[in-house]
N, C-alpha and C positions, 0 to 999 in steps of 0.2 A: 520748973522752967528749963529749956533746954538750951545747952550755950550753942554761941556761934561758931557751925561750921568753918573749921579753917577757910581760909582764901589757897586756891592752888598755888599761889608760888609757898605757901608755909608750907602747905602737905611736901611738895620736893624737897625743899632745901630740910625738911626734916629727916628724909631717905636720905640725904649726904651726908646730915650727922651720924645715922643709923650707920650707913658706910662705914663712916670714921673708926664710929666706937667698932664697930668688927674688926675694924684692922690691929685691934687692940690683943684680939682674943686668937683673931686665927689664923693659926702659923704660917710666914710666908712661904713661895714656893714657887720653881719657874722651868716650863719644860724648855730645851735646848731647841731650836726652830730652821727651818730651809729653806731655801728656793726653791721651789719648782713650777715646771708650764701646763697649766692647767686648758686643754680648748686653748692654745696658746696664748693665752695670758699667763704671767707669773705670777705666783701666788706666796704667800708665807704660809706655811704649813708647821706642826707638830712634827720633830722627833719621834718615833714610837719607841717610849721604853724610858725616852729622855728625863723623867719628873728628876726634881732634887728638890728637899727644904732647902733654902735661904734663910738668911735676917729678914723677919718682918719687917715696916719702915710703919710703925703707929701714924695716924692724921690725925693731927689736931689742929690749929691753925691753918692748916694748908685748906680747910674746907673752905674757905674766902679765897684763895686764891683758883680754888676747883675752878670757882663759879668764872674766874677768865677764862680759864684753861677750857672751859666747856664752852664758850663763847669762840673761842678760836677753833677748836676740832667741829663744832656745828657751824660755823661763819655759812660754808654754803648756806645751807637750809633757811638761816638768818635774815642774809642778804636777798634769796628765793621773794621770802615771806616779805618782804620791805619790798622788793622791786612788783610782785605780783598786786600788792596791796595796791602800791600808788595809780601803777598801771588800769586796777578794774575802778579805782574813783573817779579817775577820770574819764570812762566810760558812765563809771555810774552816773556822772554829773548831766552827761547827754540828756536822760531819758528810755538812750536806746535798750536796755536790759529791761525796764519796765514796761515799753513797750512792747516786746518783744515777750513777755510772761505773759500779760494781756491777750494778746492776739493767739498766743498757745492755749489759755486759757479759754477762750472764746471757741477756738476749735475743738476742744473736748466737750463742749455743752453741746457743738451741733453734733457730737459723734455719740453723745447721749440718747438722741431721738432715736438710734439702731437698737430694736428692742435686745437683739441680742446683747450688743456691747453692755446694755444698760444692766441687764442681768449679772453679768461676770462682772461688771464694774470698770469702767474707763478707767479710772484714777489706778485700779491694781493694776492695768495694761500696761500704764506710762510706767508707775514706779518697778513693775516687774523689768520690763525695757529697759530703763535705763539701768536696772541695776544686771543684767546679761551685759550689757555692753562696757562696768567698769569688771565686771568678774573676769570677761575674758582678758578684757586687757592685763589685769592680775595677773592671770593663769600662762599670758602668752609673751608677754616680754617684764612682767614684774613691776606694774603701776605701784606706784608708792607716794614719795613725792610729789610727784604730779596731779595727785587728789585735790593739793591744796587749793590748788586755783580753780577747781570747780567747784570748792566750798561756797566760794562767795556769791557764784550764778545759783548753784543749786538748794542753799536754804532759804535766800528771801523767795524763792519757787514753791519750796515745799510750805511755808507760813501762807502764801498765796492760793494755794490751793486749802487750807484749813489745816493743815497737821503742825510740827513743831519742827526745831532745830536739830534735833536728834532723827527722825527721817532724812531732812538735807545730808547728815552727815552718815546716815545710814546708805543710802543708795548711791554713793561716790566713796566713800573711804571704806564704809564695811565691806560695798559689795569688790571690791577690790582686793579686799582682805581675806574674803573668802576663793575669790579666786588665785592670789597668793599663796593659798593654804593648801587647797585642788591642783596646784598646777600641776600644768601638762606639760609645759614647755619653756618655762622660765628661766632662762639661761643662767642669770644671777643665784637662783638656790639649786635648784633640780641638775643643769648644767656643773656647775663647781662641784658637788657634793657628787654626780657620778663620775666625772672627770678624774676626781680624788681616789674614788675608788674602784678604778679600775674597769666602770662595767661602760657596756655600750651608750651614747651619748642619746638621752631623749628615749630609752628602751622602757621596757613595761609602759608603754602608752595606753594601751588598751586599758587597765585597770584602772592607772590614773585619772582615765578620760569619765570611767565610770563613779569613783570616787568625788570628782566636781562635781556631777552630776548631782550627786545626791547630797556632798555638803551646799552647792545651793538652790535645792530643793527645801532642803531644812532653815535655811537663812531666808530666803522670800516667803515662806511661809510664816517665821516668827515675823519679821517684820511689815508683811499685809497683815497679821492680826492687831500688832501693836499700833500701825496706824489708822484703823478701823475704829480702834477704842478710842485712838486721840480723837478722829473727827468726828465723833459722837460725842466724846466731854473735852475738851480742850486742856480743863482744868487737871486730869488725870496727868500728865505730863509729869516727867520731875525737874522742867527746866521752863517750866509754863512762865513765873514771875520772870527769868535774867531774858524768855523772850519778846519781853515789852519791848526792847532795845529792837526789835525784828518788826514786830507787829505797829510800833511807832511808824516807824519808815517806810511800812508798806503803809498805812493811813494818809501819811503824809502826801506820797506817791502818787496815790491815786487819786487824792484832791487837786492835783497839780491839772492845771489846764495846756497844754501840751500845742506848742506850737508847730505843726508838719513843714516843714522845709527843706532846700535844697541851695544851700550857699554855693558861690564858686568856689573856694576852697574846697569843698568835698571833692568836684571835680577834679582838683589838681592834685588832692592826695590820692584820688583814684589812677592819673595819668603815670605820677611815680610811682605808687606802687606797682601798676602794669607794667611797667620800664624797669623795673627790678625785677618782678618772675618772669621775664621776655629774658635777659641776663639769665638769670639760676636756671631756667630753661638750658639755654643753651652750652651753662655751663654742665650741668646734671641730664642731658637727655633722657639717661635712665636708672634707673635706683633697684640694687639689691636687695628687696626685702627679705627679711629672715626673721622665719617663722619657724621656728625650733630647729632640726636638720635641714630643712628644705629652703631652696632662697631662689625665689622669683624676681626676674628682670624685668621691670615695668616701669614706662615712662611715666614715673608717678609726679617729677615736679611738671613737666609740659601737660599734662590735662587734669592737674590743680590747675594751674594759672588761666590753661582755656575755660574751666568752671566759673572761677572768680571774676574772671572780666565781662563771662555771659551773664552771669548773678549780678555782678556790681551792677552794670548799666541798667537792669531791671529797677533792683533798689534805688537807684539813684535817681530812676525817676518818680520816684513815691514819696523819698524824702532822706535826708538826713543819717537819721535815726536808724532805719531798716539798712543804707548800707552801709553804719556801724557794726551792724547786728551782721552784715555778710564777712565782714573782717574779723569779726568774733569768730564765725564760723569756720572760717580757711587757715584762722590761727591753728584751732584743733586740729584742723586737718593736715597743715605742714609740722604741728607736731608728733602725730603721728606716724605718719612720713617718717620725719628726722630723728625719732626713736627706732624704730623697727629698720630704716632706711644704712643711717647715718651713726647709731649708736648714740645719742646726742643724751646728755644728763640733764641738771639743775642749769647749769651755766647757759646752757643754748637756750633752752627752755625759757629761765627768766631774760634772755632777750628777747625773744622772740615777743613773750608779754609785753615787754617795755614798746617795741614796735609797735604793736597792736595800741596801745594806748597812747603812745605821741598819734600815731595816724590816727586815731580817733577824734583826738583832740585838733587836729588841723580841719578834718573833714568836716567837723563843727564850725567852724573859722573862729577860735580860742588863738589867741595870740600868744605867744611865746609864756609872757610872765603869767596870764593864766591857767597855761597848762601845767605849768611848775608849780604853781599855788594849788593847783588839784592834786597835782601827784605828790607834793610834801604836809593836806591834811589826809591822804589816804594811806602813808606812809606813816602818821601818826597815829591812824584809828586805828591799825594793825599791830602798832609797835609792842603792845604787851603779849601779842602771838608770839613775836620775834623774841624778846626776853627770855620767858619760860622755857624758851627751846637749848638754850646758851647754859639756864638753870640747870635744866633736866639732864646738857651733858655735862656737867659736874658730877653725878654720879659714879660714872663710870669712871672719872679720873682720878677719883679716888679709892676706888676701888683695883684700878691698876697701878697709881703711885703707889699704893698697900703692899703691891703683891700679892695680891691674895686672888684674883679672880684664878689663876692655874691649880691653885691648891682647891679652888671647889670645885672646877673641872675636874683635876685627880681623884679625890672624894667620891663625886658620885658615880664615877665612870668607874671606880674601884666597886659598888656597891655590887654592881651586875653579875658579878662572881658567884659561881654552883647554881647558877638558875638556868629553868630547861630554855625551851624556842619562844614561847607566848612570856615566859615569866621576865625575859633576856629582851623581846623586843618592845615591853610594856614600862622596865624601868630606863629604856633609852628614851622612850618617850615622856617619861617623867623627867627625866635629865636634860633633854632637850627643853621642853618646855620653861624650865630652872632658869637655866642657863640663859632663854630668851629674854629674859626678866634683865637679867644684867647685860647681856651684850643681843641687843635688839638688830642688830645687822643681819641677813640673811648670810650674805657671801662670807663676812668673816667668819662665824660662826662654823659654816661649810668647812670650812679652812684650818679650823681651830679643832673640830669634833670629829670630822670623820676619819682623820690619820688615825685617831685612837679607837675609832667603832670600828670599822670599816675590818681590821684585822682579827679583834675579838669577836665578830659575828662567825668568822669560818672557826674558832677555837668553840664555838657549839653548834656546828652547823646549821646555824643562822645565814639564810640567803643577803646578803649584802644590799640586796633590793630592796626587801624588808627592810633593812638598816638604815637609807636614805627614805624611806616612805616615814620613819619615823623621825627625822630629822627636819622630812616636809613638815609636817603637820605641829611637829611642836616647833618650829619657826613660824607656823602662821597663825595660830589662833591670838594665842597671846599678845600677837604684835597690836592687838587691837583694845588692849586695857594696861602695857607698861609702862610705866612713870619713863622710861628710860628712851622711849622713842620719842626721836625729836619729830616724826612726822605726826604720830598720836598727838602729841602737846601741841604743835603750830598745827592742827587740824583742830582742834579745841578751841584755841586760842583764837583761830579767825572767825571761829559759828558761836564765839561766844559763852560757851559751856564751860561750865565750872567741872573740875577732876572727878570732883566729888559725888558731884549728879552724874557724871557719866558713868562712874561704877558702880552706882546705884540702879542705872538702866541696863547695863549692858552683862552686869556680872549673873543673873541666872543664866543670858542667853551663852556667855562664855563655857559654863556648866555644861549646857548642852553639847558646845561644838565640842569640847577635851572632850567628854564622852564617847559622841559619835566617831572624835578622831580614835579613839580609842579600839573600839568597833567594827574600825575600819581597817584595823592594823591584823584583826585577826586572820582573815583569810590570806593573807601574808605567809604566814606558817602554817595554817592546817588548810590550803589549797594548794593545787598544782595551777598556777595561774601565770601566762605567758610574759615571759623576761625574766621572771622569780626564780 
C-alpha cells in the first residue's frame, strides 16, 4: 500500500526545515553591496572581489517565525490573490464567464464545419493562440504575476472544452514562462542583467528573437500533444480526481437555467463608468508605450474608452451578462495599457480587478451587502492560494537570516574556474539555474549574479552576451517548477493543483527545456552571431 502523498503546504514548510538544517552545516558568508543606476533605476548590486566568511546564524526555531516573515515580504502577491479572487466571484456569480465560454464554445463548432480548420484541429488553433499571446507578453514586458487572474477565466475554459486543469494553467502561466525564458525585450531580466553589464540595452535581438521562436515551438508542441491525450482519456490526467472540484462546477453551470437581462443599474454602471474614461481621457490623451527600446505615442486611453462605450451599448442591449463580459474585456485591455503604458505592478492591477468586480456586481443590480457577501466567499475559496504563497516565502528567509545564500552564490561561481568558452558558459547556466531554485526573482537575481559573471566571462574570453543569454534562460525555465516562487504556488493554489502532481506533469517537460536552453547557449561561443 502506498502512503499518502504529502498535502503542499507539508512538501514547503518541509524545504524550510531542509533550509534550517543547511544553515547548520554551511558556513556563513556576505559579499559587500552598492548602489548603482541601472536604465536609471537604482539597483543594489555585488561588490566584485567583496565575498568574506562571517558567523553562520543556525535556524532553528525561527522556521515559525520564517512563515510571517514570508507572509510580510510576499503581502503583495497575497493581498493580489485575495482581491483578484473576490473580485472574479463575484463575476462568477453573474453567469457572465459561463456564458461567455458557451458562446466561444459554440463558435468553435461552427468553425469545425471548415474542412480545413477541422483537419489542423480548432481546439490546437485557440490553445496555440492564446498561448502566442501570454508568450509574447512574457517575452515583451515580463508577465508573471498577472497570470494569476487568468487562471480562473482560463481553466474552467480549458475543463469545458474537455482537457484538465494543467492546460488552463499551461496556456497562461507556462506559455508565459516560456516567453519569459525567450525574451526579447523584457526590461525586468534582459534589461537589468545588460544594463549591469555594460552592453548595449535590448542588443543581440536577432538571436534572442530566434531563440523564442523555437523554445515556443518546443512548448506548443509538448503541450498540443499532452492535451490531445487528455481529450482522448480524460483519466490519463494526473490531476483528473482534485479536478471534480472543476468539472462539478461546470455541471452545475450548465444545468443552471439562465435568465437574459438588462436591469437599470447596468445602465448606470455603464454611464459611470463612461464618465470615468471621458476623465482618464482627457486626463492621459496619450500613452508612451514601451516596447523594449522603442516607445510609441498613442492615444491608447481615448480609443479604449471610444471601444468600450461602442461595445457596452451593443451588450447592453443583449443583456446583462454580455456587458459584464465587455468590462471583462476592457479590464485586460487598460491593463495592458497600464503596464507597458504606465509601468503599473500588482497594486494597480489588483485595483483595477477589484473595479472590474464592484462594476460588475452594480451592473447586475447586487446591492451593496451582496456584493460584499460575493467578494468575502471568493476571498475564502482562494484563501489557501494566498497561504501557501506567505509559506513558500519563508524559504527564502531563512535561508537569508542563515547567511548562507552569498556563500552558495561564491561557491558555485567559484566552480567556473580553468574551464574553456562552452565549458564557462554551461556551468553559468547550471549556476543560474541553482540559484533560481532559491532566489526566483528575475531582477534581483540580475542584480546579485552579473556583477560577479559579467567580469569573469572577459577573464576567458567569454562574450558577456553569452553571459546574460545564460542568465536568461536559467531565470526562466525553472521559474516554472520552484517551491520558492510565490507566483508558481498562488498559480497552483488558485487552478487547484496539488505541488506534487504538478512535478509529476511538468518535470520530463522541464528536462526538455534545460536541454534545449542548453542548446541554445551553444552557438553563443562557437558562432559569430550579431551583438555577441
Amino acid at each position: 500500500m502506498f502512503k499518502k502523498i504529502p498535502h503542499t503546504y507539508v512538501i514547503i514548510f518541509s524545504i524550510i526545515i531542509l533550509a534550517a538544517i543547511s544553515t547548520w552545516f554551511v558556513p556563513g558568508g556576505e559579499y559587500s553591496r552598492e548602489q548603482i543606476i541601472v536604465n536609471g533605476i537604482e539597483r543594489t548590486i555585488i561588490e566584485k572581489g567583496s565575498f568574506e566568511y562571517v558567523d553562520s546564524q543556525p535556524q532553528t526555531w525561527q522556521v515559525f517565525e520564517a512563515f510571517f516573515q514570508g507572509f510580510v515580504n510576499q503581502s503583495g502577491i497575497i493581498i493580489f490573490i485575495l482581491m483578484i479572487g473576490g473580485a472574479f466571484w463575484i463575476v462568477n456569480s453573474t453567469k457572465a464567464i459561463d456564458i461567455g465560454i458557451f458562446s466561444f464554445l459554440q463558435f468553435t463548432k461552427k468553425l469545425e464545419k471548415n474542412k480545413l480548420l477541422e483537419k489542423i484541429g480548432v481546439n490546437n488553433i485557440i490553445l496555440t493562440m492564446i498561448m502566442l499571446v501570454f508568450s509574447v507578453f512574457g517575452a515583451v514586458f515580463g508577465m508573471s504575476e498577472e497570470t494569476i487572474a487568468f487562471i480562473i477565466i482560463l481553466v474552467p475554459l480549458s475543463i469545458s472544452m474537455g482537457y484538465d486543469s494543467i492546460i488552463g494553467v499551461s496556456i497562461s502561466f507556462v506559455a508565459a514562462g516560456l516567453g519569459f525564458a525567450g525574451a526579447v525585450l523584457n526590461p525586468f531580466t534582459i534589461g537589468i542583467a545588460q544594463g549591469i553589464a555594460d552592453l548595449p540595452l535590448f542588443s543581440g535581438f536577432a538571436y534572442r528573437l530566434f531563440c523564442w521562436f523555437v523554445i515556443n515551438l518546443v512548448g506548443i508542441i509538448w503541450i498540443l500533444r499532452y492535451a490531445a491525450k487528455i481529450k482522448k482519456n480524460p483519466k490519463l490526467s494526473p490531476v483528473y480526481e482534485t479536478d471534480d472540484y472543476w468539472r462539478k462546477r461546470h455541471e452545475s453551470d450548465a444545468n443552471e437555467v439562465i435568465d437574459y437581462h438588462t436591469p437599470r443599474s447596468a445602465w448606470y454602471a455603464f454611464i459611470i463608468l463612461s464618465m470615468g474614461l471621458f476623465i482618464f481621457s482627457w486626463m492621459y490623451p496619450t500613452t508612451e508605450m514601451k516596447i523594449g527600446n522603442s516607445i510609441s505615442i498613442v492615444p491608447a486611453v481615448p480609443i479604449s474608452t471610444i471601444l468600450f462605450i461602442i461595445m457596452g451599448i451593443i451588450s447592453l442591449r443583449k443583456s446583462a451578462h454580455f456587458f459584464i463580459l465587455n468590462i471583462l474585456l476592457f479590464t485586460i485591455v487598460f491593463l495592458i495599457v497600464g503596464v507597458m503604458g504606465y509601468g503599473w505592478y500588482i497594486e494597480e492591477i489588483a485595483s483595477l480587478f477589484l473595479a472590474m468586480g464592484l462594476f460588475s456586481g452594480i451592473a447586475f443590480n447586487y446591492h451593496a451587502n451582496e456584493i460584499t457577501k460575493q467578494f468575502l466567499e471568493g476571498s475564502r475559496d482562494i484563501m489557501s492560494a494566498a497561504l501557501i504563497v506567505g509559506l513558500a516565502g519563508g524559504i527564502l528567509v531563512v535561508l537569508e537570516d542563515g547567511k548562507i545564500i552569498d556563500t552558495i552564490l561564491h561557491s558555485v561561481s567559484s566552480s567556473m574556474e580553468g574551464m574553456g568558452k562552452l565549458g564557462t558558459v554551461s556551468v553559468m547556466y547550471v549556476i543560474q539555474n541553482i540559484i533560481n531554485v532559491i532566489i526566483p526573482s528575475g531582477s534581483a537575481k540580475a542584480a546579485l549574479t552579473m556583477p560577479v559573471m559579467a567580469p569573469f566571462s572577459d577573464l576567458v574570453n567569454l562574450s558577456r552576451q553569452a553571459t546574460v543569454m545564460a542568465f536568461q534562460f536559467g531565470d526562466g525555465f525553472t521559474n516554472m517548477i520552484t517551491p520558492t516562487s510565490g507566483v508558481l504556488i498562488g498559480v497552483l493554489g488558485v487552478a487547484k493543483i496539488p505541488y506534487d502532481s504538478w512535478v509529476k506533469w511538468i518535470g520530463k517537460f522541464m528536462i526538455v527545456l534545460l536541454i534545449l536552453g542548453w542548446l541554445l547557449l551553444i552557438p553563443t561561443v562557437t558562432m559569430n552571431l550579431d551583438g555577441f
